[in-house]
RODO-947104 format. One line per 2 residues: number of its first residue (from 1); their letters; for each residue x, y, z of C-alpha. Coordinates in Angstrom, 2 decimals, padded with zeros to 5 digits. Layout:
<atoms>
NUM) a) X Y Z | ...
</atoms>
This chain:
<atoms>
1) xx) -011.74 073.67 082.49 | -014.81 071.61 083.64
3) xx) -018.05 073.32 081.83 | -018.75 069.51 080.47
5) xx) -019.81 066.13 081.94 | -015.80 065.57 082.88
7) xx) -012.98 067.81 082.07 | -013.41 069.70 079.25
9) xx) -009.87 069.96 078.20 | -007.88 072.54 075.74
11) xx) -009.14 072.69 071.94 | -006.56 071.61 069.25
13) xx) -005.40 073.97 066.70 | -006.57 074.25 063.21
15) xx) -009.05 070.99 063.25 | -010.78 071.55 059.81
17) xx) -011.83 067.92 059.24 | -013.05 065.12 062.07
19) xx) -013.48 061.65 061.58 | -015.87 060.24 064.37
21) xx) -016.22 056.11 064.70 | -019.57 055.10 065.76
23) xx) -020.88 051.57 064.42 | -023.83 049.71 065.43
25) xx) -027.53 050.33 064.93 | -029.71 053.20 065.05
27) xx) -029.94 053.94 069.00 | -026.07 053.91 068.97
29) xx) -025.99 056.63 066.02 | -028.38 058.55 068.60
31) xx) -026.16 058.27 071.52 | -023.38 060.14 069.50
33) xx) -025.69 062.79 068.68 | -025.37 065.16 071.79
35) xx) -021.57 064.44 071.13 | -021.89 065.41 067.56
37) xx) -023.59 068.92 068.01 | -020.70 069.62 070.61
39) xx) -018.02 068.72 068.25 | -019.92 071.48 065.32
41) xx) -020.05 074.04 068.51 | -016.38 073.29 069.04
43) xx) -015.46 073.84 065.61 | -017.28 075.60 063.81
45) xx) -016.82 075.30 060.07 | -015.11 072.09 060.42
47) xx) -016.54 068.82 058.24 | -017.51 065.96 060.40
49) xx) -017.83 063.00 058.73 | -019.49 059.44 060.59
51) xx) -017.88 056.32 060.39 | -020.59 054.69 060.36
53) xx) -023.22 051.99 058.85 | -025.32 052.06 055.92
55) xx) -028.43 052.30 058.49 | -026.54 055.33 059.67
57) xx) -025.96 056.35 055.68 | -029.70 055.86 054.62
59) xx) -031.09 057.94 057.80 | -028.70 060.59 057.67
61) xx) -028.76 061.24 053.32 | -029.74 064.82 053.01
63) xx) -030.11 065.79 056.89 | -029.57 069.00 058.19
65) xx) -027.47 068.50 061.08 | -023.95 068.20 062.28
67) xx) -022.71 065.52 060.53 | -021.87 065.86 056.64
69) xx) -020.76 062.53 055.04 | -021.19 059.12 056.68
71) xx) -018.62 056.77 055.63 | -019.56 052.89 055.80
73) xx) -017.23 050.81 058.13 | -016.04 048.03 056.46
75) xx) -016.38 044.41 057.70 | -013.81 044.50 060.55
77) xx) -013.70 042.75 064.02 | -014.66 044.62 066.99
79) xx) -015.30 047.55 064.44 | -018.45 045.89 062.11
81) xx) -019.86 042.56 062.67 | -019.68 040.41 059.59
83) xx) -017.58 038.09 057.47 | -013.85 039.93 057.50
85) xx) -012.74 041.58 054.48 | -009.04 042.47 055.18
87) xx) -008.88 044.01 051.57 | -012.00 045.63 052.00
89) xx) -010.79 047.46 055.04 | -007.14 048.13 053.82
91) xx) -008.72 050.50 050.63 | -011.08 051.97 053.18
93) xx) -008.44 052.59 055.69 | -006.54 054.01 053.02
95) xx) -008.93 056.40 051.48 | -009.94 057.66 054.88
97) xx) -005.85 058.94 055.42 | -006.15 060.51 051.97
99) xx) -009.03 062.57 053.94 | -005.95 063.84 056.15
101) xx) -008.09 064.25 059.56 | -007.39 066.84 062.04
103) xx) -009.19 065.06 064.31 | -010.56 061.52 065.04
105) xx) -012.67 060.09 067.44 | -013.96 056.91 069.06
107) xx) -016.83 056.53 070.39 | -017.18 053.17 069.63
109) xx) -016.77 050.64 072.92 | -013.26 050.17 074.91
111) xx) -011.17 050.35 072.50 | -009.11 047.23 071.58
113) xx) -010.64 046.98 068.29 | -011.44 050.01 067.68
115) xx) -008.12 052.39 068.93 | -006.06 050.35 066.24
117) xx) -008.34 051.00 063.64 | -009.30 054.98 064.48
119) xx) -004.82 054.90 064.77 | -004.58 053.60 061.28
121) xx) -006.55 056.19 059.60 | -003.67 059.16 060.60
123) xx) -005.66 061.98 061.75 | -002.91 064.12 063.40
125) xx) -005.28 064.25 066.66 | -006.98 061.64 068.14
127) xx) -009.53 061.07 071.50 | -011.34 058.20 072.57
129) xx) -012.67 055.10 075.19 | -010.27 052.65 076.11
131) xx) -009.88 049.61 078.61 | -006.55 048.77 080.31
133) xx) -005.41 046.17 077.28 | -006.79 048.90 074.70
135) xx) -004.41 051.16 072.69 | -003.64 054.69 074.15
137) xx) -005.15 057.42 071.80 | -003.67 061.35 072.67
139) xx) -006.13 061.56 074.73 | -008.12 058.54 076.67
141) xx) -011.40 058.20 078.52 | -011.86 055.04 080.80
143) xx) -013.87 052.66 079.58 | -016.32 052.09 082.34
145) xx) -019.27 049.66 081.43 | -021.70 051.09 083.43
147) xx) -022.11 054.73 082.03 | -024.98 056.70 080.35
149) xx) -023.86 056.36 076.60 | -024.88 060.24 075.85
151) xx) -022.54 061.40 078.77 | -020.28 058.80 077.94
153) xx) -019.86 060.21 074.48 | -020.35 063.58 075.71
155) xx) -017.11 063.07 078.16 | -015.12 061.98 075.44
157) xx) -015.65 064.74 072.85 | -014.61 066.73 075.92
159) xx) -011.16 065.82 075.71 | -011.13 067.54 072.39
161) xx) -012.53 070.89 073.99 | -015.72 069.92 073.04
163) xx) -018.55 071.52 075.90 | -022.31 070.08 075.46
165) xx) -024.21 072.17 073.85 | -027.31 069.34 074.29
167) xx) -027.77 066.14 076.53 | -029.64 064.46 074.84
169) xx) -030.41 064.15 070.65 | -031.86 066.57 068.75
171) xx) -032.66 064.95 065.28 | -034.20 067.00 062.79
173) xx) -037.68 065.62 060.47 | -038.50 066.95 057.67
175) xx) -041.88 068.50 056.33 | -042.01 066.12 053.96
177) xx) -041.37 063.25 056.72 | -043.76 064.41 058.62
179) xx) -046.41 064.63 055.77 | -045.56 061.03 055.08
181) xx) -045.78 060.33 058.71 | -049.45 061.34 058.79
183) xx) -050.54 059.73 055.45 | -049.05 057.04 056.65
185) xx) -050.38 056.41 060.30 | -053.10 057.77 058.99
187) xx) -053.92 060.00 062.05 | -057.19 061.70 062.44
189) xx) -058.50 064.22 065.51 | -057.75 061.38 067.79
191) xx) -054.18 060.61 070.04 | -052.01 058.58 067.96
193) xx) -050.06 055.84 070.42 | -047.19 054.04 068.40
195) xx) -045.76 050.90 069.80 | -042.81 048.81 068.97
197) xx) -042.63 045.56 070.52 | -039.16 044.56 069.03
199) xx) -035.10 044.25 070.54 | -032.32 042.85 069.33
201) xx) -031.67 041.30 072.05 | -034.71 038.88 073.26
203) xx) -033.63 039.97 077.19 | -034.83 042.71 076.63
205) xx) -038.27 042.46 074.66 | -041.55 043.02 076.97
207) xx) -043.74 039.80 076.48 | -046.25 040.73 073.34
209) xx) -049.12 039.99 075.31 | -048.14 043.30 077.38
211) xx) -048.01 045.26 074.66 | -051.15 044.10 073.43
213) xx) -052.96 044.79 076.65 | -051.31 048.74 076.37
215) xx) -052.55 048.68 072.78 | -056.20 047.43 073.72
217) xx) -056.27 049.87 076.57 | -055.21 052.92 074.42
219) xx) -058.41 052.36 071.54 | -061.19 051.72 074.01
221) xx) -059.90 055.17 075.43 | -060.59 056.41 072.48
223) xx) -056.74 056.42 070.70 | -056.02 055.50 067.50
225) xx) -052.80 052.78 067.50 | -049.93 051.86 065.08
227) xx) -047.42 048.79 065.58 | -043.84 049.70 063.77
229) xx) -041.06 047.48 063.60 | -038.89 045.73 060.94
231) xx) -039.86 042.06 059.46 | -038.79 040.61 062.64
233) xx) -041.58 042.23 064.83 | -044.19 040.85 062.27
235) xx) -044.99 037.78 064.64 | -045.53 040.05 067.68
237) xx) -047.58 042.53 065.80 | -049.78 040.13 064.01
239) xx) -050.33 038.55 067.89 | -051.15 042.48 069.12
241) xx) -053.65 042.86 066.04 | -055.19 039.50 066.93
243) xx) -055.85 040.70 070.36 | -057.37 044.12 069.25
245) xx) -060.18 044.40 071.20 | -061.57 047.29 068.62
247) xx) -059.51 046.35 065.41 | -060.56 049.23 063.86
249) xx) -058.57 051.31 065.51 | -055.34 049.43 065.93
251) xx) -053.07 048.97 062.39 | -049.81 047.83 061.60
253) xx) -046.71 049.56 059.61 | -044.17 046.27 060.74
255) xx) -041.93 045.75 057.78 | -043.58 048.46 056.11
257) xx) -041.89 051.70 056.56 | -038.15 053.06 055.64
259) xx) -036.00 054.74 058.25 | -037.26 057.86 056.68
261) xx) -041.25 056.92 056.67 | -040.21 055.48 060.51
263) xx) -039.24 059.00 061.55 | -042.00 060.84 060.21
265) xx) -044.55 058.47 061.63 | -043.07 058.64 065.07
267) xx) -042.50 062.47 065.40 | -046.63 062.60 064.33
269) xx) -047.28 060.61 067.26 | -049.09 061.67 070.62
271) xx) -046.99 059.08 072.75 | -044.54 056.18 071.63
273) xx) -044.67 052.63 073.72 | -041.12 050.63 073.50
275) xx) -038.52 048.55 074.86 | -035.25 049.62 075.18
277) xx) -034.55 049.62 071.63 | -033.76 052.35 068.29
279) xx) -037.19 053.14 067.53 | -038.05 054.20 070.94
281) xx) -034.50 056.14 071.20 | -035.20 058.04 067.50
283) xx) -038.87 058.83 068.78 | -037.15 060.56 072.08
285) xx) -034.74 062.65 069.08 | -037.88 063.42 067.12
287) xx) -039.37 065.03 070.55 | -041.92 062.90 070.83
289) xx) -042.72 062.03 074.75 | -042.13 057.83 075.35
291) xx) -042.88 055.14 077.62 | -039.80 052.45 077.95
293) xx) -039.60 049.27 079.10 | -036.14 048.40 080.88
295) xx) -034.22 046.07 082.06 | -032.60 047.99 085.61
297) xx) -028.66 047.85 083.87 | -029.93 049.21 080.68
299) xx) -030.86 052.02 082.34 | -027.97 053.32 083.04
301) xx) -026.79 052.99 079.73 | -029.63 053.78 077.76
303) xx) -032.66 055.56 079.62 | -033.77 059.05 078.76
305) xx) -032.61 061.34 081.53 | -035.84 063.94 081.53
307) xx) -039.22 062.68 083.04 | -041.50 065.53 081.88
309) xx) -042.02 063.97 078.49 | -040.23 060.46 079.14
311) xx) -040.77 057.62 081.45 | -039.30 054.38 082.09
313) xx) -040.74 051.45 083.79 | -037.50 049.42 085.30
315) xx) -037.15 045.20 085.68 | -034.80 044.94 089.28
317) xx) -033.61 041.36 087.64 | -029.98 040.77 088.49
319) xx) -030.43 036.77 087.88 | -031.01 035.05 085.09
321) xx) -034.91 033.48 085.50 | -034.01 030.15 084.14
323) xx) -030.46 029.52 085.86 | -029.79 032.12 088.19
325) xx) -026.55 033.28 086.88 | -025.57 036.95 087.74
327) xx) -026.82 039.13 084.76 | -025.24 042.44 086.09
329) xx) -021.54 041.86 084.63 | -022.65 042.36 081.58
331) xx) -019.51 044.44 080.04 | -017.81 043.24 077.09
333) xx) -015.63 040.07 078.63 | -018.48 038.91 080.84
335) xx) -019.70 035.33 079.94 | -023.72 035.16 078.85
337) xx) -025.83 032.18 079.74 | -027.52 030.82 077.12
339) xx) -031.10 031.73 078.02 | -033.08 034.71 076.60
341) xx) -035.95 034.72 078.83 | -037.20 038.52 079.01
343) xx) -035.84 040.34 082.13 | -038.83 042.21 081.82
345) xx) -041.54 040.47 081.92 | -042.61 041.51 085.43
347) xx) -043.94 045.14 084.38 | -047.54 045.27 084.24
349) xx) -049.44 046.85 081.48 | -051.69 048.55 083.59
351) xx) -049.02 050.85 085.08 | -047.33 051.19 081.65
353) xx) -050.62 052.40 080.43 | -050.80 054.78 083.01
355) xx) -047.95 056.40 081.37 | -048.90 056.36 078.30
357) xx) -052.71 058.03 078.60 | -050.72 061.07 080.66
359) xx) -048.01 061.37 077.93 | -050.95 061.65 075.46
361) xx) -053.25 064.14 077.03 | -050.03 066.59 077.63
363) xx) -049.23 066.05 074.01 | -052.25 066.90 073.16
365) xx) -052.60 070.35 075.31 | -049.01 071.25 073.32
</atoms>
C-alpha cells in the first residue's frame, strides 16, 4: 500500500505500547510530530511514550497530544551528547525492557548509534533510519542526508502501517499559555512581530544588524516587537534594542521566558521573524505564520512546506566564505572547516520585511 510519503507497509498485530527515539532539541521533537499523530491514528489506544530530553519532558508535561510519557535518554554516544554514563544507560536500558514494547522506533539519525540502542530495549517490533554500516532493524528506511525531516519521519512510521494523518506539526497551547503569552508580550490593538535572532549553530544565524533593521522597520509601521531567545541571544537582543529606532515599541523576553511562557507568547503573535532554528519551528506548530532565514541545504531538511502562512528567504552558499571549502556534504561523516561565518548573511532586510508586514496584515484579517 502507498497512501504515505513511501510505502506504507502492513500494521503489526497487537502493538499496545511504542517506544519512539527522538533526541536533540526542540525543532527535532517537532519534526517527529507529524510522525507521532500517525503512529496514535495507527493505533489507536496504544501508549506512546518519547525517548526523549528533558527539553522534550518540560514542554510536553501535561500536553494533550499523542505522546503520553517522555522518557529522558541517558548520556549515550550518538544517542545524547554529554559525558558517558555506561551505568546510567544500563538501568535505563533496563527499565525501558521492563516496559515490554510492542513497538519501537528510530527516528533519530542513521542509525549506528542509535539501532543498537533502540535493539537493546526488546520491543518485539522495531522500524527505523539506517546507513549501510548501521544495524538492520525489522524494518529499515535509508538514511539519506538530504531529506525533509517531517517526511523523513513520516516515511519511517510508514513501515509500521503508519499513514499521515498531518505534514506538518500540530502542537496544542493552552488557554492558560496563551493568557500568559499576552501578559507577557504585553500585546495591545497593534500587530505583534516576534523575532529570534539565535542558532545553535553560528552558520546559520542572520547577522543581528538584519534583524534589527526588520525590527526597526516593523514599529515605525506601527507594530509592536518582542526579541525571545535563551541567555545566549542576550548579546544580539541587547544590540537590536540599541538600534530601536522607537524603543518604545520594541522589548525583550531573551532569557526570560520558559518553554511554556515561549509557546504562549509565540502562538499570540501576528508574525514570527527567525533563523532556521526551534523557536521559529514551535511558532510554525503553534499556527502562527513565519518568516525564515535559510541557509539553501537547510531547506531541504528543515523549511516549512506551505507558503500561504510561511516563507523562507534562502542563502545559495555552497562554499565556505572564508576558505572556500564545499559546505554541501554536510551529512554526518563529512569533515567541517573550522569557520562559522553566517551562510546567510546575504539576505536583505528589506525583502525579509516584505514578508513579514504581509504575514501580519493576513493575520490580522483572520
Amino acid at each position: 500500500m502507498s497512501n504515505g510519503v513511501g510505502p506504507v507497509l502492513e500494521k503489526f498485530p497487537d502493538v499496545r505500547r511504542i517506544a519512539v527515539l527522538r533526541g536533540g532539541g526542540l525543532g527535532d521533537l517537532l519534526f517527529a510530530y507529524p510522525a507521532l499523530d500517525a503512529l496514535a491514528s495507527a493505533y489507536p489506544g496504544a501508549d506512546i511514550t518519547l525517548l526523549g530530553t528533558p527539553l522534550h519532558a518540560e514542554l510536553l508535561r501535561n500536553r494533550p497530544g499523542p505522546v503520553q510519557h517522555v522518557e529522558v535518554l541517558p548520556y549515550a554516544p550518538g544517542v545524547r551528547p554529554g559525558e558517558e554514563d555506561p551505568a546510567a544507560t544500563a538501568e535505563f536500558v533496563e527499565r525501558m525492557r521492563a516496559q515490554s514494547f510492542d513497538l519501537a522506533v528510530q527516528i533519530h539519525g542513521g542509525g549506528r548509534n542509535s539501532n543498537p540502542f533502540l535493539l537493546a530495549l526488546g520491543a518485539r517490533h522495531t522500524v527505523g533510519t539506517r546507513t549501510p554500516d548501521a544495524p538492520a532493524l525489522n524494518r529499515n528506511l535509508p538514511y539519506i542526508y538530504y531529506q525533509n525531516e517531517f517526511l523523513r519521519a513520516l516515511e519511517v512510521v510508514g513501515l509500521s502501517g503508519a499513514a499521515p494523518v498531518s505534514l506538518e506539526p500540530r502542537f496544542t497551547v493552552t488557554e492558560d499559555e496563551k493568557a500568559a503569552g499576552l501578559r507577557l508580550a504585553g500585546r495591545r490593538a497593534r500587530p505583534l512581530v516576534v523575532i529570534h535572532p539565535g542558532a545553535t549553530d553560528p552558520r546559520r544565524r542572520w547577522p543581528t544588524s538584519s534583524f534589527a533593521a526588520v525590527a526597526a522597520m516593523a514599529a515605525r509601521d506601527g507594530n509592536d516587537v518582542v526579541v525571545v531567545g535563551d541567555d545566549s541571544d542576550l548579546p544580539a537582543a541587547q544590540e537590536i534594542l540599541e538600534r530601536a529606532e522607537e524603543p518604545d515599541r520594541i522589548r525583550s523576553l531573551a532569557g526570560q521566558l520558559s518553554l511554556s511562557e515561549l509557546a504562549g507568547v509565540l502562538s499570540v503573535a501576528s508574525v514570527v521573524v527567525g533563523n532556521d532554528s526551534g523557536p521559529r519551528h514551535l511558532a510554525q506548530a503553534v499556527g502562527t505564520p513565519t518568516v525564515g532565514v535559510y541557509w539553501a541545504g537547510n531547506v531541504i531538511s528543515a523549511g516549512a512546506m506551505g507558503r500561504m502562512l510561511h516563507r523562507v528567504h534562502i542563502a545559495w552558499v555552497i562554499e565556505c566564505p572564508v576558505c572556500g571549502v564545499d559546505v554541501t556534504q554536510v551529512g554526518w561523516t563529512a569533515e567541517r572547516c573550522e569557520h562559522d561565518e553566517s551562510f546567510v548573511q546575504q539576505i536583505h532586510p528589506d525583502a525579509v520585511y516584505a514578508d513579514v508586514r504581509e504575514l501580519a496584515l493576513h493575520k490580522g484579517q483572520d
